[in-house]
Backbone as ProteinMPNN parsed JSONL, in Angstrom:
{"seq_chain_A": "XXXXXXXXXXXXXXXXXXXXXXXXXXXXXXXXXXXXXXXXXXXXXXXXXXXXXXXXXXXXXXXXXXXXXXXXXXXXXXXXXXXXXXXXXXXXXXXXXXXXXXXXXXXXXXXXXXXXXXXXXXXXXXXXXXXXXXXXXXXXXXXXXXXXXXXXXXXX", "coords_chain_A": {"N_chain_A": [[57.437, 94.732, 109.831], [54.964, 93.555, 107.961], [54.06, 90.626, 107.436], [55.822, 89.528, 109.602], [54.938, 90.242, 111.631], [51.903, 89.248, 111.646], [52.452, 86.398, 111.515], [53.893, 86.107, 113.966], [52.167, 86.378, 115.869], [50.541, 84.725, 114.619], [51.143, 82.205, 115.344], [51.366, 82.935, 118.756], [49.133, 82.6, 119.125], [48.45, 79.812, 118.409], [50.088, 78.332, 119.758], [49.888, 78.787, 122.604], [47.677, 77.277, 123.097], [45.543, 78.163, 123.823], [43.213, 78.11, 122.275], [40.895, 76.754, 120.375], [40.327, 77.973, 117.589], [40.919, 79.24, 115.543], [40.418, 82.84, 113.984], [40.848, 84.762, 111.164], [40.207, 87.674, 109.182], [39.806, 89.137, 107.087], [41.16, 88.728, 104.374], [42.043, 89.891, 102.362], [42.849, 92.474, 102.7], [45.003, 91.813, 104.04], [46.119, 91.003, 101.818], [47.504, 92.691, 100.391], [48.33, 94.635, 101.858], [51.032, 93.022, 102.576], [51.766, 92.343, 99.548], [52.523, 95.045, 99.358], [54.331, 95.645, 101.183], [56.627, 93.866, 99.93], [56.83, 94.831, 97.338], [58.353, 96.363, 94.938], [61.139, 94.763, 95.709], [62.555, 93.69, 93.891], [63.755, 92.924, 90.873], [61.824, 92.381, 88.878], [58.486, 92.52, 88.583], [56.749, 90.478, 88.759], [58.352, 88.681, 90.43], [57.39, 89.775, 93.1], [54.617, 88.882, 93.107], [55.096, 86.243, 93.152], [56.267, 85.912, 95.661], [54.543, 86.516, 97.383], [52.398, 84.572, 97.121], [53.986, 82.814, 97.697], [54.399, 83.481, 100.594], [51.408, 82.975, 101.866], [50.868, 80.307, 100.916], [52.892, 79.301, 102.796], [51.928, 79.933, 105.393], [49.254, 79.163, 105.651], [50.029, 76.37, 105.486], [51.501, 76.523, 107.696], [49.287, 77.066, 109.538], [47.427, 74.679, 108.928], [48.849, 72.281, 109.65], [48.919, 73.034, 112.695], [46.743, 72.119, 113.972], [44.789, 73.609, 114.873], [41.19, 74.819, 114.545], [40.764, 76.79, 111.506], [39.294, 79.791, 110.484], [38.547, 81.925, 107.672], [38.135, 84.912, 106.224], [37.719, 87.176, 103.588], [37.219, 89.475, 101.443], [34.402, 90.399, 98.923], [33.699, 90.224, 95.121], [32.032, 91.365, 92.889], [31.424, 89.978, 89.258], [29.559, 90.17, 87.666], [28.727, 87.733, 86.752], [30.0, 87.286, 84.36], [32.348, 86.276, 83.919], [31.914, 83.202, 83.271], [31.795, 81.212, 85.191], [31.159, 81.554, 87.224], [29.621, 83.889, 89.636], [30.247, 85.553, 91.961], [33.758, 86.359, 93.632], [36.425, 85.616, 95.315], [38.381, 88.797, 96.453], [41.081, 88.808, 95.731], [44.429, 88.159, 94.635], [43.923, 85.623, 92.237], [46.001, 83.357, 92.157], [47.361, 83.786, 94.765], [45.083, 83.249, 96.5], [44.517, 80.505, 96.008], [46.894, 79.426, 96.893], [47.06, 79.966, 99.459], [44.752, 78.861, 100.602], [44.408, 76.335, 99.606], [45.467, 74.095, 101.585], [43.691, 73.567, 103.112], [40.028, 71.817, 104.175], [38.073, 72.929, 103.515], [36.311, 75.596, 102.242], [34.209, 78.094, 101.136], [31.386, 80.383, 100.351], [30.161, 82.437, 102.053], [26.643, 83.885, 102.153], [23.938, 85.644, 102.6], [20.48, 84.766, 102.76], [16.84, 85.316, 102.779], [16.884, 86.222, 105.682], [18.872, 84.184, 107.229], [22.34, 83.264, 107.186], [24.372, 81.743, 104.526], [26.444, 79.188, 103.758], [28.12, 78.509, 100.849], [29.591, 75.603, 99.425], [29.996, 74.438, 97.154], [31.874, 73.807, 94.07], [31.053, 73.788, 91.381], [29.598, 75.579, 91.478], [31.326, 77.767, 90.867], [32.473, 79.666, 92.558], [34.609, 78.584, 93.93], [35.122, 77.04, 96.029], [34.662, 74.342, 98.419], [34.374, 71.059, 99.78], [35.845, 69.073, 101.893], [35.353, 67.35, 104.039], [33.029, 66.278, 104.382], [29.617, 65.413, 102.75], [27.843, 67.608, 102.003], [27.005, 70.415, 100.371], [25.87, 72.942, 100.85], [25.206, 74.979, 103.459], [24.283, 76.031, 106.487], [25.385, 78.871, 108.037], [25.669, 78.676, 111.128], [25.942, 76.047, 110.792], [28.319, 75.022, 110.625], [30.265, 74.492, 112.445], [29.113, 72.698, 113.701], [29.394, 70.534, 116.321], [28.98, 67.088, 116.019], [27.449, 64.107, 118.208], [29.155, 61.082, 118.676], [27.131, 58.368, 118.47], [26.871, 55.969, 121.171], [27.893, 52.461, 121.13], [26.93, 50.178, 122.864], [28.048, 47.272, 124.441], [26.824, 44.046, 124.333]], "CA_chain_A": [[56.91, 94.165, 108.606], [53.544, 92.792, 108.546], [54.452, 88.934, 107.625], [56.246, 89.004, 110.896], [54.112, 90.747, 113.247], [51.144, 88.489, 111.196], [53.077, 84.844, 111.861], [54.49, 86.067, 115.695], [50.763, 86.534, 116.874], [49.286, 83.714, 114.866], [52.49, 81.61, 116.545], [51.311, 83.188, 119.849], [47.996, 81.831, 119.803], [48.494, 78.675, 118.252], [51.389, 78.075, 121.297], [49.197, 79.178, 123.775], [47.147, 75.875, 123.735], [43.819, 78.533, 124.683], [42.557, 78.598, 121.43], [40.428, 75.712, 119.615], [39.397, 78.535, 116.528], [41.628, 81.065, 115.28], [39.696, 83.548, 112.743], [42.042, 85.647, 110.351], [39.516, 88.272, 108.952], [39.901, 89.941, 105.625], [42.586, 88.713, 104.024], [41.596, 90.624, 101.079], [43.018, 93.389, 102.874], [45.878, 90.981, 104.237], [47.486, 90.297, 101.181], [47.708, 93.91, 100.065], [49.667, 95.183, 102.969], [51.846, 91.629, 102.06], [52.531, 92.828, 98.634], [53.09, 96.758, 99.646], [55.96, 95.094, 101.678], [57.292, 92.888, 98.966], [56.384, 95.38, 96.357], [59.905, 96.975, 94.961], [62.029, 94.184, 96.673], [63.132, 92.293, 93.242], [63.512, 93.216, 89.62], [60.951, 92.207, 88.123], [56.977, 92.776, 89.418], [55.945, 88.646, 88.56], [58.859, 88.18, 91.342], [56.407, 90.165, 94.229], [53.875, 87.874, 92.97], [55.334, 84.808, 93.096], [56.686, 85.677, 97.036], [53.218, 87.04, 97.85], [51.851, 83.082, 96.977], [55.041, 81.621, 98.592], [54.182, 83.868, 102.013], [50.077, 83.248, 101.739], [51.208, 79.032, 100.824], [53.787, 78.673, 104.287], [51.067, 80.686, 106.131], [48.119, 77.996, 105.611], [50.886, 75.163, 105.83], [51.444, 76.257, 109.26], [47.837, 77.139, 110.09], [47.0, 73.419, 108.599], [49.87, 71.72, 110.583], [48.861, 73.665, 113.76], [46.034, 71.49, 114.28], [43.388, 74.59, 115.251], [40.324, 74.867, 113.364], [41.007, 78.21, 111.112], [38.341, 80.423, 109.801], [39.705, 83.262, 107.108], [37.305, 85.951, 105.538], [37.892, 88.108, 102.687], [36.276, 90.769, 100.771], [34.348, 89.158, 97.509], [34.258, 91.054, 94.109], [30.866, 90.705, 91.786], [32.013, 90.637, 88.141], [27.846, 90.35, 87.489], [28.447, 86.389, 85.984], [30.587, 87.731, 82.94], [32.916, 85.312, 83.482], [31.189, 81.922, 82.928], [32.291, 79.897, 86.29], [30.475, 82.189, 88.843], [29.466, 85.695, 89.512], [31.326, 86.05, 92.701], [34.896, 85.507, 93.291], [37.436, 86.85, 96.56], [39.137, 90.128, 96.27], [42.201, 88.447, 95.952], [44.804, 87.393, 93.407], [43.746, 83.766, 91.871], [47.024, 81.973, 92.609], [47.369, 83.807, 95.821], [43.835, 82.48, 97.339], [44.713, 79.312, 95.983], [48.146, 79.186, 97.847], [46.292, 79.792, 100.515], [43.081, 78.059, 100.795], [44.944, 74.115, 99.266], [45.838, 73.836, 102.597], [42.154, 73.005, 104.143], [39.486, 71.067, 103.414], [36.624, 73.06, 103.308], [36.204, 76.545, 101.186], [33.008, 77.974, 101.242], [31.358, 81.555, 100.153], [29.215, 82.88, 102.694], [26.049, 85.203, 102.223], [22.486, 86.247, 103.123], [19.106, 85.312, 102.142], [16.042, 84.968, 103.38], [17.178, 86.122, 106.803], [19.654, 83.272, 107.474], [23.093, 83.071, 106.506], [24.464, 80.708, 104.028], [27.845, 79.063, 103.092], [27.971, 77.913, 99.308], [30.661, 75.123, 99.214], [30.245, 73.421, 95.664], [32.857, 74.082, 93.575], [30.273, 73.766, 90.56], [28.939, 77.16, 91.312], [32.134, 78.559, 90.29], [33.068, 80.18, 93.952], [36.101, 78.359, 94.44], [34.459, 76.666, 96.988], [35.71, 72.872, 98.357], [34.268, 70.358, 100.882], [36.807, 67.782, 101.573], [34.877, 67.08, 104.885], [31.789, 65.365, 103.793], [29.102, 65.484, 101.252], [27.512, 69.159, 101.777], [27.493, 71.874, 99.534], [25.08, 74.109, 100.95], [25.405, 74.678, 105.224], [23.443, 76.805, 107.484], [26.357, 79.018, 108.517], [25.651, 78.2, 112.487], [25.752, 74.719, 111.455], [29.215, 74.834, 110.432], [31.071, 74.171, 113.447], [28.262, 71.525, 114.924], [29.691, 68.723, 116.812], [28.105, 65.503, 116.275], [27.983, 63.131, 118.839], [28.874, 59.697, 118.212], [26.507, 57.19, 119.044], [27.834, 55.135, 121.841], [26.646, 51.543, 121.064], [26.755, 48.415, 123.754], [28.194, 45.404, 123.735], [26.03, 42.876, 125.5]], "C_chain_A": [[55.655, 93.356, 108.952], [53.437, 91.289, 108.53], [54.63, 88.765, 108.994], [55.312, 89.249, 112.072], [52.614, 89.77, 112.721], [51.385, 86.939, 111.938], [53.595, 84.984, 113.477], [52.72, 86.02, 116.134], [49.954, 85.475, 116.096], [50.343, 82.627, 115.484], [51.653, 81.347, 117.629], [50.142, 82.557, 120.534], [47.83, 80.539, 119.722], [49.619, 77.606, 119.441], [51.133, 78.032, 122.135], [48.42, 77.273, 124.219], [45.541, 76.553, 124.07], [42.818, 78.431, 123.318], [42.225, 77.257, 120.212], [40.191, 76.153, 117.767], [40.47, 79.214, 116.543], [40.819, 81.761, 113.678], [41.064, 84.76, 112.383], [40.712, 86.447, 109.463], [39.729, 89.398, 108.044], [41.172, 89.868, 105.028], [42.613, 88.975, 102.976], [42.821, 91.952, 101.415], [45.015, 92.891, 103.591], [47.225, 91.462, 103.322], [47.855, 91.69, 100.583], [48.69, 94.683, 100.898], [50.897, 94.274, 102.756], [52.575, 92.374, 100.926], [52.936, 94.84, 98.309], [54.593, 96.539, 100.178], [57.017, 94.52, 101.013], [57.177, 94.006, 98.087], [57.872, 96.384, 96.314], [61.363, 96.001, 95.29], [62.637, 93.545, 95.51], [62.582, 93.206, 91.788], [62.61, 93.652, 88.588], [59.665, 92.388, 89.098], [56.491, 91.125, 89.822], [56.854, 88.154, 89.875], [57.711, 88.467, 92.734], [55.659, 88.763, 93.898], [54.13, 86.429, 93.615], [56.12, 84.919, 95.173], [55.626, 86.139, 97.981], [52.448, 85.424, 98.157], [53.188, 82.575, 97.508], [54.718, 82.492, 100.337], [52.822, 82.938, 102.224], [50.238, 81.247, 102.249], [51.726, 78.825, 102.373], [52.558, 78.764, 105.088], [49.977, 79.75, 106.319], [48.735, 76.438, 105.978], [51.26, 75.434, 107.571], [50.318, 76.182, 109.801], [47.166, 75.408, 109.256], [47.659, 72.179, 109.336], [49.617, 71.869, 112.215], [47.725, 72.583, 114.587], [44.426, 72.169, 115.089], [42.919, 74.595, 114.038], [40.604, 76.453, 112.863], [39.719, 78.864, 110.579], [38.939, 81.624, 108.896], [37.965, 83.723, 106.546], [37.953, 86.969, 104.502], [37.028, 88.81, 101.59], [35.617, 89.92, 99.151], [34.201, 90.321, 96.215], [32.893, 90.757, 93.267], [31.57, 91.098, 90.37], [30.753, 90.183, 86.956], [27.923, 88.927, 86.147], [29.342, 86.435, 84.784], [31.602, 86.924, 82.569], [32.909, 83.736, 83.083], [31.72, 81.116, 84.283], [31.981, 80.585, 87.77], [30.103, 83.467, 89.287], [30.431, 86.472, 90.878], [32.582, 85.411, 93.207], [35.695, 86.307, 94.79], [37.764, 87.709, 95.865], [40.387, 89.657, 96.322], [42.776, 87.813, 94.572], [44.817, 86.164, 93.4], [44.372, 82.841, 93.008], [47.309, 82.358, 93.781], [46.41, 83.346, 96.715], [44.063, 81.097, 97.04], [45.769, 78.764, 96.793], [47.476, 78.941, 99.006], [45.47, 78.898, 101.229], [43.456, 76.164, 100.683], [45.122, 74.013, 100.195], [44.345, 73.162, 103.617], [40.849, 72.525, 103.281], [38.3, 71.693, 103.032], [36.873, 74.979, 103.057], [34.819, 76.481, 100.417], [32.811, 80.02, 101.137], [29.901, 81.811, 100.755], [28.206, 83.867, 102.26], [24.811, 85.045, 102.816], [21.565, 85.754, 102.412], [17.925, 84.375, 102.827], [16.103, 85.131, 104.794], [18.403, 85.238, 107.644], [20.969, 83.169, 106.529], [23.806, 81.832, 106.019], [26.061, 80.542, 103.522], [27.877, 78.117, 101.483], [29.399, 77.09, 99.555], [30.975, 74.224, 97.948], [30.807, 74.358, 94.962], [32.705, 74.143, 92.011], [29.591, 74.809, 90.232], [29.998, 78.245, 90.491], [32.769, 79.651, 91.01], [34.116, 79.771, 94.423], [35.551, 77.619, 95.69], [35.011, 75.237, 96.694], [34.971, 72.184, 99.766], [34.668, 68.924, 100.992], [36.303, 66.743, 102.888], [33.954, 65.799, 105.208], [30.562, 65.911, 102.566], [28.065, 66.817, 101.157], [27.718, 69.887, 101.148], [27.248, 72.893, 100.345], [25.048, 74.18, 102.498], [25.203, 75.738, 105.319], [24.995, 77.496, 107.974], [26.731, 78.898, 109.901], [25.664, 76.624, 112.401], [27.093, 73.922, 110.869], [30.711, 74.368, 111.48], [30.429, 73.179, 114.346], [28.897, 70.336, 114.766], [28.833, 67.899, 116.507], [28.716, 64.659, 117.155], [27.884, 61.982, 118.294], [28.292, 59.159, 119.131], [26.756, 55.803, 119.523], [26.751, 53.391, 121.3], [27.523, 50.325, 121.957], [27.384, 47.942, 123.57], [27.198, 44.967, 125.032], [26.718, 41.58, 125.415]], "O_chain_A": [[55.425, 92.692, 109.963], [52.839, 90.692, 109.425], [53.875, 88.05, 109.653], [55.067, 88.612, 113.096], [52.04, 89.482, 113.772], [50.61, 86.451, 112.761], [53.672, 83.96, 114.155], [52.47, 85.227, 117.042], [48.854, 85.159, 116.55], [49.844, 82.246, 116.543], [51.162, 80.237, 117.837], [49.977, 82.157, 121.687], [47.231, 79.926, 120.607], [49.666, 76.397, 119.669], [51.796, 77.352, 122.918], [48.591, 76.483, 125.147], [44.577, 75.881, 124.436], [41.629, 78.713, 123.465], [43.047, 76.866, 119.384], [39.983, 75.337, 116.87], [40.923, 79.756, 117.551], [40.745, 81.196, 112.587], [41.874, 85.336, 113.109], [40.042, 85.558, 108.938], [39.801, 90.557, 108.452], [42.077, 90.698, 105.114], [43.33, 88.232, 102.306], [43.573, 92.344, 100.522], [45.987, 93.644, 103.524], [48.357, 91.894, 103.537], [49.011, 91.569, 100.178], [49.706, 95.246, 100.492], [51.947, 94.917, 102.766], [53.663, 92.926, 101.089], [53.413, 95.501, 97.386], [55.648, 97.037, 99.784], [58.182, 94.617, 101.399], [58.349, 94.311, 98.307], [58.371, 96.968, 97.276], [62.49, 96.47, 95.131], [63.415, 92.666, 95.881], [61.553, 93.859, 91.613], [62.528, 94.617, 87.828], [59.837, 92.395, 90.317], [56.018, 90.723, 90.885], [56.317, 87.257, 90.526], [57.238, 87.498, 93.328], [56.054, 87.693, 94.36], [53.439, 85.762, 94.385], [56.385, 83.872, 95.763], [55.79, 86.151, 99.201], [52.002, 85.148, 99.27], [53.03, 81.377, 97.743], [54.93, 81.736, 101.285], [53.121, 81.936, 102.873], [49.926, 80.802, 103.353], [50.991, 78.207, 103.144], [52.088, 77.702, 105.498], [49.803, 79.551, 107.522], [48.119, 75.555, 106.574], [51.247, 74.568, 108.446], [50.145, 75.267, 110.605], [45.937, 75.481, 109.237], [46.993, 71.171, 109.572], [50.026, 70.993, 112.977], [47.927, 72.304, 115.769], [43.457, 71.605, 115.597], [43.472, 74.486, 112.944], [40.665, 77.325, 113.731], [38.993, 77.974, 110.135], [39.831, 82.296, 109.415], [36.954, 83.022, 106.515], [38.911, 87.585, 104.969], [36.093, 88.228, 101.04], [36.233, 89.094, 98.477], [34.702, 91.412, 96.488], [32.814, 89.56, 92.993], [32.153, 92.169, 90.203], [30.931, 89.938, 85.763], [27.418, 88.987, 85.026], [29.363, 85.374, 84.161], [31.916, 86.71, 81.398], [33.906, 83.184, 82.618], [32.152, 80.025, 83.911], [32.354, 80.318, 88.913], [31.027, 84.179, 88.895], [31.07, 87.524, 90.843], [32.663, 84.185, 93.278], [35.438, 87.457, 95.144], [37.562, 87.636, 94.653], [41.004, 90.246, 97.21], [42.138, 87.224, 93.7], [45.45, 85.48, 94.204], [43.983, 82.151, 93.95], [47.667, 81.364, 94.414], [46.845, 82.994, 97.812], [43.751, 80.362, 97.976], [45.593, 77.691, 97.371], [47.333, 77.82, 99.495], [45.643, 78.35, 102.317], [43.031, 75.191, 101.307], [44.707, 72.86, 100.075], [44.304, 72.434, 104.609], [40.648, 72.751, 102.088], [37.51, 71.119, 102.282], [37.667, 75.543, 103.81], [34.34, 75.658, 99.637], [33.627, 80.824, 101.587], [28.822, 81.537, 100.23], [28.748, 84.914, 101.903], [24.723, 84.146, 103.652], [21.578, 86.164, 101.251], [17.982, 83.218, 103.244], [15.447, 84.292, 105.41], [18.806, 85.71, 108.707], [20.835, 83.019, 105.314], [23.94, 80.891, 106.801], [26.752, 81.44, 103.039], [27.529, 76.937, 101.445], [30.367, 77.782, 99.871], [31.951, 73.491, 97.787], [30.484, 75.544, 95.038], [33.663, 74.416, 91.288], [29.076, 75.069, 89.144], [29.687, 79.191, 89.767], [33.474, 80.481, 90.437], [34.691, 80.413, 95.302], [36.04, 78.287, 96.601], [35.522, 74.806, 95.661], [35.041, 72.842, 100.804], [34.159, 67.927, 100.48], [36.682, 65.572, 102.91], [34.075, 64.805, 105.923], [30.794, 66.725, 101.672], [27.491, 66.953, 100.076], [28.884, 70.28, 101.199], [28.118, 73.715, 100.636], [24.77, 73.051, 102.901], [25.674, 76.583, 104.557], [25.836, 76.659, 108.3], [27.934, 78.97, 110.153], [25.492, 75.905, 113.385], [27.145, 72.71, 110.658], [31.844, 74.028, 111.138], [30.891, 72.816, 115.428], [29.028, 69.507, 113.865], [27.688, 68.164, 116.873], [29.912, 64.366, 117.178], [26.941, 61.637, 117.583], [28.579, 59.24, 120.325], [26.851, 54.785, 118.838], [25.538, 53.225, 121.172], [28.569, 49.77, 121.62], [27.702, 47.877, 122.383], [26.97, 45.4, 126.162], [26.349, 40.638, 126.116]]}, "name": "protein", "num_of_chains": 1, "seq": "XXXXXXXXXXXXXXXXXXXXXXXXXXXXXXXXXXXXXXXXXXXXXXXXXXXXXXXXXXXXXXXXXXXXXXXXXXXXXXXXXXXXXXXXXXXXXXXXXXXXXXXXXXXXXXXXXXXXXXXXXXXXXXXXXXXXXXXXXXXXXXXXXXXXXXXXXXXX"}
């Protein structure tokens, strides 16, 4: 089942101790194999659902608990502005990216322009986007993981 073989290998790395970053990479495509597995298992269809957002929810609660920085990616969807709160949105169901994503502080929709890639994190654009971090919306996507040093200061 893919939950398990999903949660044993992110386990494996988060156990390990080698790994400061773990990236999870299209979880567009994720949660689809998720609810293929669940899909049939319960009466009703709204049940899948609702154990699709209770897998997606634990899944970020451990990866938020774990204390590694996470990175996730997923596929985005243009629905060309039609809905009034943003033109692009994940490939993913609502309350399942939300299960997900409440778990960290920062939720951000990467793209292209001008040569340089960009992470949109205001939540004003209508991307679902979140920076619980500090006061950035808009970040250079190489300048998303920059350390700052603190500035040692004296005593005399």
């Amino acid at each position: 089942m893919i939950q398990e073989l999903v949660q044993k290998m992110v386990a494996r790395a988060v156990d390990s101790k080698k790994y400061k970053v773990i990236c999870l990479d299209n979880m567009s495509a994720l949660q689809n194999l998720v609810l293929e597995n669940i899909d049939g298992r319960s009466k009703d269809g709204r049940q899948n659902y609702q154990k699709l957002q209770l897998w997606f929810r634990q899944l970020g609660m451990y990866l938020r608990n774990s204390g590694v920085t996470v990175l996730a990616t997923a596929h985005q969807i243009d629905n060309g502005g039609s809905l009034g709160n943003g033109r692009f949105s994940p490939d993913m169901n609502d309350k399942t990216f939300n299960a997900f994503t409440s778990m960290f502080d920062f939720v951000g929709r990467i793209y292209k322009k001008d040569g340089s890639r960009w992470i949109d994190c205001d939540p004003e654009q209508g991307n679902q986007g979140k920076n619980r971090i500090d006061d950035r919306t808009l970040i250079h996507a190489e300048d998303l993981l920059e350390v700052k040093e603190e500035k040692k200061v004296e005593e005399k």
